[in-house]
C-alpha positions as CSV (number, residue, x, y, z in Angstrom):
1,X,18.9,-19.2,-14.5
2,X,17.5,-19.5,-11.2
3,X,20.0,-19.2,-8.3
4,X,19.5,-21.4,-5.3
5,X,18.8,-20.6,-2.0
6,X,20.4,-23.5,-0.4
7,X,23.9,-22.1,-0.1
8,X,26.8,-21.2,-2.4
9,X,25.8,-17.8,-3.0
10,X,29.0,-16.1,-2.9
11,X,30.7,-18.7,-5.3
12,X,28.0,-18.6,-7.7
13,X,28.3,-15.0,-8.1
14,X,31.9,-15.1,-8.9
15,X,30.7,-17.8,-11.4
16,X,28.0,-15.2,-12.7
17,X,30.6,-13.3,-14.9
18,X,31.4,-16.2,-17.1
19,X,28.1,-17.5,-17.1
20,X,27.0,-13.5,-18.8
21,X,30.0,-14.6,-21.3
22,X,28.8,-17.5,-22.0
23,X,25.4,-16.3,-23.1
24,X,23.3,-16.3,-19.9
25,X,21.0,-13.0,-20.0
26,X,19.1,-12.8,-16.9
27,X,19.4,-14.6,-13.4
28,X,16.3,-15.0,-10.7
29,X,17.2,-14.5,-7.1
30,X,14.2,-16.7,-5.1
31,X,13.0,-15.6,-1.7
32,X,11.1,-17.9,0.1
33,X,11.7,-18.0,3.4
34,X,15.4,-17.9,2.9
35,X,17.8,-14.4,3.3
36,X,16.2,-11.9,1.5
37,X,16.7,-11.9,-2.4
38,X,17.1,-7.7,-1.8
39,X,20.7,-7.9,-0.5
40,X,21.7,-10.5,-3.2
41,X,20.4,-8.7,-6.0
42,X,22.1,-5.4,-5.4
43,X,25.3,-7.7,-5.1
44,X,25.1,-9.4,-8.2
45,X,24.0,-5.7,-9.9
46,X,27.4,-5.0,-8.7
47,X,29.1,-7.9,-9.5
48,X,28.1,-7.5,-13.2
49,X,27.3,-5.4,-16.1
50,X,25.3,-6.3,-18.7
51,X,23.5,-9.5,-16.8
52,X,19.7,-8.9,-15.9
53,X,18.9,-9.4,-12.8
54,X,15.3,-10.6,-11.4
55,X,13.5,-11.2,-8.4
56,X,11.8,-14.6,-8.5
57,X,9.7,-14.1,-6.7
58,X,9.1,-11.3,-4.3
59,X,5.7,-12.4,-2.4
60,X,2.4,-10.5,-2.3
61,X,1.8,-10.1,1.3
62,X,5.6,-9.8,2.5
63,X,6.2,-6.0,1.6
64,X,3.3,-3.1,1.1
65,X,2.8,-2.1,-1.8
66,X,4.8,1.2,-2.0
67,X,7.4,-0.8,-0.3
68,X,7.5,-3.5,-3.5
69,X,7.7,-0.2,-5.6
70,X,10.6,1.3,-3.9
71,X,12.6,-2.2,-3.4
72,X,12.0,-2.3,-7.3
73,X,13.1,1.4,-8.1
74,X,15.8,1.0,-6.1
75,X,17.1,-2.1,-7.4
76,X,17.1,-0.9,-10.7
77,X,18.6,2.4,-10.2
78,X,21.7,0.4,-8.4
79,X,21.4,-1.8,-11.6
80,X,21.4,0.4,-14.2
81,X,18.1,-0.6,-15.5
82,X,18.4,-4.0,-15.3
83,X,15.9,-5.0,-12.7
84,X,12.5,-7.3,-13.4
85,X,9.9,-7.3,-10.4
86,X,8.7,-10.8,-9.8
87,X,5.8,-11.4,-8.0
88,X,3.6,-13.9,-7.0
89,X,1.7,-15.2,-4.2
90,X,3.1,-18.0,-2.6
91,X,0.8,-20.5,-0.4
92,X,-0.8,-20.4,3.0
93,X,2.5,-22.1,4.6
94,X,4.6,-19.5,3.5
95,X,2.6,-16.4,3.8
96,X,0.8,-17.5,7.2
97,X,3.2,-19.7,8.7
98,X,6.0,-17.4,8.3
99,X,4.5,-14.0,7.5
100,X,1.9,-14.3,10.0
101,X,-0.3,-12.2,7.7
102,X,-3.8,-13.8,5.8
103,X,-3.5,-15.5,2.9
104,X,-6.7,-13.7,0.7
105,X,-7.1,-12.4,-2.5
106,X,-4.5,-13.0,-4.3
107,X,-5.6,-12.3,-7.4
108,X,-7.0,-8.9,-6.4
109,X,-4.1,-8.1,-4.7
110,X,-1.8,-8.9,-7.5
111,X,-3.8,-6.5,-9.8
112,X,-3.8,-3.6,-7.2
113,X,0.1,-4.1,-6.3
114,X,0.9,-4.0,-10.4
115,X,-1.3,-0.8,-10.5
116,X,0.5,0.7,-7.7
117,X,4.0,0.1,-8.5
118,X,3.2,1.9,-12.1
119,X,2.1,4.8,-10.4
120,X,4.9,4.8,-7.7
121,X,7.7,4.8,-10.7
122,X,5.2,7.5,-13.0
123,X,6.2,9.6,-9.8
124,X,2.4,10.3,-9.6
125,X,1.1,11.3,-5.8
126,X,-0.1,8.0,-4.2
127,X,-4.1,8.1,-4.0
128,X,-5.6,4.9,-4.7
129,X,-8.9,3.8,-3.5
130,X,-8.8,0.2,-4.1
131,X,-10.8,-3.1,-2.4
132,X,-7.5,-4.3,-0.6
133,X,-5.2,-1.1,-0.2
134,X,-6.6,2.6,0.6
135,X,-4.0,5.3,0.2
136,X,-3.4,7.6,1.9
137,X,-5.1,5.1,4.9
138,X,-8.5,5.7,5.6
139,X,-9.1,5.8,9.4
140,X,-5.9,6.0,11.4
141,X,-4.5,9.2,12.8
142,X,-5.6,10.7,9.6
143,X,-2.6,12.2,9.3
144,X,-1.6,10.2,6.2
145,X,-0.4,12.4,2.8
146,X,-0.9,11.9,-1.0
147,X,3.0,11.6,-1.5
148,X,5.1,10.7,-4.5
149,X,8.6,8.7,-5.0
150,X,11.7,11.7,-3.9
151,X,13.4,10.0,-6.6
152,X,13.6,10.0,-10.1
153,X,13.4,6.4,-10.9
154,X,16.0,4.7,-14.0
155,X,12.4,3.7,-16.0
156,X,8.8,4.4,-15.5
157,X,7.6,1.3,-16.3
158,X,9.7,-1.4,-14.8
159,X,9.3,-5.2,-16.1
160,X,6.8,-7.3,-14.0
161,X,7.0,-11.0,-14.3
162,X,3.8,-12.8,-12.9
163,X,4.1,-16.2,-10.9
164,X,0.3,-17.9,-12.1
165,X,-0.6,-21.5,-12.7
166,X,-4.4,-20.5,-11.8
167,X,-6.9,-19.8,-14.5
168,X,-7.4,-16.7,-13.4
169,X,-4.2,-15.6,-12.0
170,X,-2.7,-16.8,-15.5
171,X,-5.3,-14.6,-17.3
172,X,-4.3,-11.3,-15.0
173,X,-0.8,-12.3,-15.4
174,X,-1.5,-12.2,-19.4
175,X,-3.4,-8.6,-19.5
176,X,-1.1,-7.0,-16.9
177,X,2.2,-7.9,-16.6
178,X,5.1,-8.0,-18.7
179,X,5.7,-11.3,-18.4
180,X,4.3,-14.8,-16.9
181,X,6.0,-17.4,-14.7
182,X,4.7,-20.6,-14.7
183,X,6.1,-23.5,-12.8
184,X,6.7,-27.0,-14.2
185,X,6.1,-25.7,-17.7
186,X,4.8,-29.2,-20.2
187,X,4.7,-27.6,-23.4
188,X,2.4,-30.2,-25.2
189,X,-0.5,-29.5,-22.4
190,X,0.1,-25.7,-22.1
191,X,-3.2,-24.9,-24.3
192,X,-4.9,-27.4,-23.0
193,X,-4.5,-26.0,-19.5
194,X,-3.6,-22.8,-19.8
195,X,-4.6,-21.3,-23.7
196,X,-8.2,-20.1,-23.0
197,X,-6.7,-18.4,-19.7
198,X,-4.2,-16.3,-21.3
199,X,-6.4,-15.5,-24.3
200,X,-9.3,-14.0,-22.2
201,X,-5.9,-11.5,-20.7
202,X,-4.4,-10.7,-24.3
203,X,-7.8,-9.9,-24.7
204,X,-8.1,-6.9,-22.4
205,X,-4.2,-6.3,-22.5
206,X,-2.8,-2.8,-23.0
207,X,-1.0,-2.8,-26.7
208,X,1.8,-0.7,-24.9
209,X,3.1,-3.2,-22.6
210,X,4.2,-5.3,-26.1
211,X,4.1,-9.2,-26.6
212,X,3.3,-11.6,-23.4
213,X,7.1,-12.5,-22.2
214,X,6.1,-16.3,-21.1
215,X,9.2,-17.4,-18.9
216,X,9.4,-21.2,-18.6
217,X,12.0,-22.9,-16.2
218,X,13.7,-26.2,-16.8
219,X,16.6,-28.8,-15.9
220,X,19.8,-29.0,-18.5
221,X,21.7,-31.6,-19.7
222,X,23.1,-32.2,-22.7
223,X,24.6,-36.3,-23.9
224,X,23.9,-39.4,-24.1
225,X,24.4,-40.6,-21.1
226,X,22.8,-37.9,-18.7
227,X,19.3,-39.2,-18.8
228,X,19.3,-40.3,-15.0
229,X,19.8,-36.7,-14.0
230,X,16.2,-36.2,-14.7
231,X,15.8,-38.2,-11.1
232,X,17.4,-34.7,-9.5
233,X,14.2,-33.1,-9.8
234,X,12.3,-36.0,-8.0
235,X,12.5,-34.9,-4.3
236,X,11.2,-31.0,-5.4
237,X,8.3,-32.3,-7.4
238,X,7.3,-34.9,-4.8
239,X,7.4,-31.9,-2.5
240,X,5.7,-29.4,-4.7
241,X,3.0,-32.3,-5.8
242,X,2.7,-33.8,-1.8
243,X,3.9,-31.9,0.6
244,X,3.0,-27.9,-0.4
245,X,-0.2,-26.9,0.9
246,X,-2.7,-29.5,2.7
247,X,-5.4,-32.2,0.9
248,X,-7.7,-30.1,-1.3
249,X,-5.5,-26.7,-1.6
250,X,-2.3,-27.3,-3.0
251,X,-1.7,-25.4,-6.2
252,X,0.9,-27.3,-7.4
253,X,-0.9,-31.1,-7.2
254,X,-4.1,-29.7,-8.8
255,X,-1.5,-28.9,-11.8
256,X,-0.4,-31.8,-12.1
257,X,-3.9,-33.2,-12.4
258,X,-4.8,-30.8,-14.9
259,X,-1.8,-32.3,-16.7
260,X,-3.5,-35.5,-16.6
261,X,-1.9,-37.2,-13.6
262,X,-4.2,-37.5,-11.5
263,X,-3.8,-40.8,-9.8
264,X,0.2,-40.4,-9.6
265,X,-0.6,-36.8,-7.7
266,X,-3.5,-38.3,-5.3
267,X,-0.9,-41.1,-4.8
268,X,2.2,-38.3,-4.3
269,X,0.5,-36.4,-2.2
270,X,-0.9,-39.6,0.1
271,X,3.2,-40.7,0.7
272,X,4.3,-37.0,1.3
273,X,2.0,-36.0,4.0
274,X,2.0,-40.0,5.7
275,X,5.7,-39.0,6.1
276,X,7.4,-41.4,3.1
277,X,9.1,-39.1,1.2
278,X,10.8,-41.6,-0.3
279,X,8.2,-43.1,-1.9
280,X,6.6,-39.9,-2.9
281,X,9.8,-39.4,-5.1
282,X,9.6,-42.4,-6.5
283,X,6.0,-42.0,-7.6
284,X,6.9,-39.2,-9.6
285,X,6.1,-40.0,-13.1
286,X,8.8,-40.4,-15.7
287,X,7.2,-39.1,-18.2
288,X,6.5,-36.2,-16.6
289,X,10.0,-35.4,-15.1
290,X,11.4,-36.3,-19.1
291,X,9.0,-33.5,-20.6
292,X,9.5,-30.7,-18.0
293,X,13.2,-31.6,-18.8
294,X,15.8,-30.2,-21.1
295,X,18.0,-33.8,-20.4
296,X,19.3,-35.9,-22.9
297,X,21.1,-35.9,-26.6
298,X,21.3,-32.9,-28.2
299,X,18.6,-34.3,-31.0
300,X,16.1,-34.5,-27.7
301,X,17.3,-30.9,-26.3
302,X,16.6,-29.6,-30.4
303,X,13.3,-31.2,-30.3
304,X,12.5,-30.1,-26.8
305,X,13.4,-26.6,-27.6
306,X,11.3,-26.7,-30.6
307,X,8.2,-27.7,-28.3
308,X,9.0,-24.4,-26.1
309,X,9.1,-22.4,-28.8
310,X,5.8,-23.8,-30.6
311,X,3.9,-23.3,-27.2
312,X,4.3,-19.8,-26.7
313,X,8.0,-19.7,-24.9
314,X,9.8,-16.6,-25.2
315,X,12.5,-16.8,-22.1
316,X,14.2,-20.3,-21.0
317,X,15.2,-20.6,-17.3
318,X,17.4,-23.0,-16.9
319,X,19.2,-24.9,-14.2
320,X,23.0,-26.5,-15.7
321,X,23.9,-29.8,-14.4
322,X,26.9,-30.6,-14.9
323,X,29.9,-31.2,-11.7
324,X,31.8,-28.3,-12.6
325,X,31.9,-24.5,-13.3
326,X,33.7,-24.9,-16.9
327,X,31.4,-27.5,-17.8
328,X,28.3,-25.4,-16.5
329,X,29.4,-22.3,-18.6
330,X,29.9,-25.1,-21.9
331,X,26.3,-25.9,-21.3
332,X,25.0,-22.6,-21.4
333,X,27.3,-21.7,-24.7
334,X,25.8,-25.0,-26.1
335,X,22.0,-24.0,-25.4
336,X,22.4,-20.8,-26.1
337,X,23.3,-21.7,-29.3
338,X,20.6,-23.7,-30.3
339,X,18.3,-21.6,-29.1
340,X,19.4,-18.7,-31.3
């Protein structure tokens, strides 16, 4: 499960250890332009003991390379091996707006960051001469050393989960990384829109990093009467689909397209940025918010799962909704459960 960064940390965590009872395996701490997810993972890695713990996601141009390696070493030495380094590149808003660094490249940075962190945990001396990142740096005071990680980290090769809806970041995600991350996962129009992608990776993909981990995320509820709740996910599509990004480069509305919406996400995206976000809510389409969804009877939730599973799922993310702790912790008993 994802945890939020909209408050509630603290409580959540105390709420963590009976979640990891329940069933619950790994837990993604976002970082958007929130607190840091640094601080709060190394306080849920000491808040629990078997739970994994995951950055989701760490952002391209918001740490240097080394940097991402040594947050990621570090993490998992406090955790006892139980860290997973997510990347991914955020947007322009983000990365520009808040960062105040370019937004550029992210596909070639991605690669060059994953081959860097691996060297960084092999302990090897840092010399890379790549198209984005020169180290040592060439220019300077030219005082700059080959050096290697002091420490001796938990693992060589730590996990690296991949953020990718592109075509092309989708197909580095699949020949590099551990595992993928998509966002707004619709199982029935995966191949379609994502199949020939992470075949031409598998294709080039190094036996040695095993099976592609593909981590989906979605919405629980489990009865007969909880369909409504599927309206809860309205205001983050409408401003995913209309208001991330600007007309022509938003990531996140051409994906919806591609899922064959295209006059609902031209019509989204049209209420979002004229300032009725309202409306843009309301335009989100049912069917889409119903198959992105793990909401209804348990028949649906069985049938849903089987869709995850036929597409390529390996990992569920999940968000519980239900108004209380013991009745989030009987959800994740229940799906964990059917899932197994």
């Amino acid at each position: 499960m994802h945890l939020s960064y909209s408050g509630g940390f603290a409580e959540t965590v105390v709420e963590l250890a009976d979640y990891e009872r329940a069933g619950l395996d790994i837990v993604f701490v976002p970082e958007a332009y929130s607190f840091d997810a640094v601080s709060q993972l190394g306080y849920i890695a000491a808040k629990t003991e078997r739970l994994q713990i995951a950055s989701g996601i760490f952002q391209l141009y918001s740490r240097t390379p080394a940097l991402t390696a040594m947050t990621a070493a570090g993490l998992d030495f406090v955790s006892g091996g139980r860290f997973t380094l997510g990347l991914g590149a955020s947007g322009p808003q983000v990365i520009e707006g808040w960062h105040g660094v370019p937004y550029d490249a992210p596909i070639g940075r991605s690669r060059e960051i994953i081959e860097i962190c691996r060297m960084v945990w092999r302990r090897e001396r840092l010399v890379y001469h790549g198209r984005y990142y020169q180290l040592p740096l060439e220019g300077g005071t030219g005082l700059g050393k080959p050096l290697k990680l002091i420490n001796h980290p938990v693992r060589e090769r730590i996990p690296i989960a991949l953020a990718a809806i592109g075509p092309k970041n989708v197909a580095l995600a699949a020949e590099l990384a551990e595992a993928w991350q998509p966002i707004f996962y619709l199982p029935e129009k995966s191949a379609e829109v994502w199949g020939e992608a992470v075949a031409q990776g598998e294709a080039k993909r190094d036996p040695s990093l095993g099976p592609l981990d593909v981590i989906a995320a979605a919405p629980l509820a489990i009865g007969e009467d909880v369909a409504h709740l599927r309206d809860r996910s309205r205001p983050e599509l409408a401003l995913y689909i209309g208001g991330m990004g600007a007309r022509g480069r938003n990531f996140y509305n051409d994906l919806t397209r591609r899922y064959g919406y295209e006059a609902e996400a031209k019509a989204i995206q049209d209420a979002y940025l004229e300032g009725r976000k309202e409306e843009a809510q309301a335009l989100v389409p049912a069917g889409l918010l119903e198959r992105i969804s793990l909401i209804g009877p348990e028949s649906y939730v069985r049938e849903r799962l089987a869709a995850y599973r036929e597409a390529g799922v390996t990992t569920l993310n999940i968000t519980p909704l239900a108004p209380t702790h013991e009745a989030r912790v009987a959800l994740i008993e229940r799906i964990r459960a059917l899932a197994d």
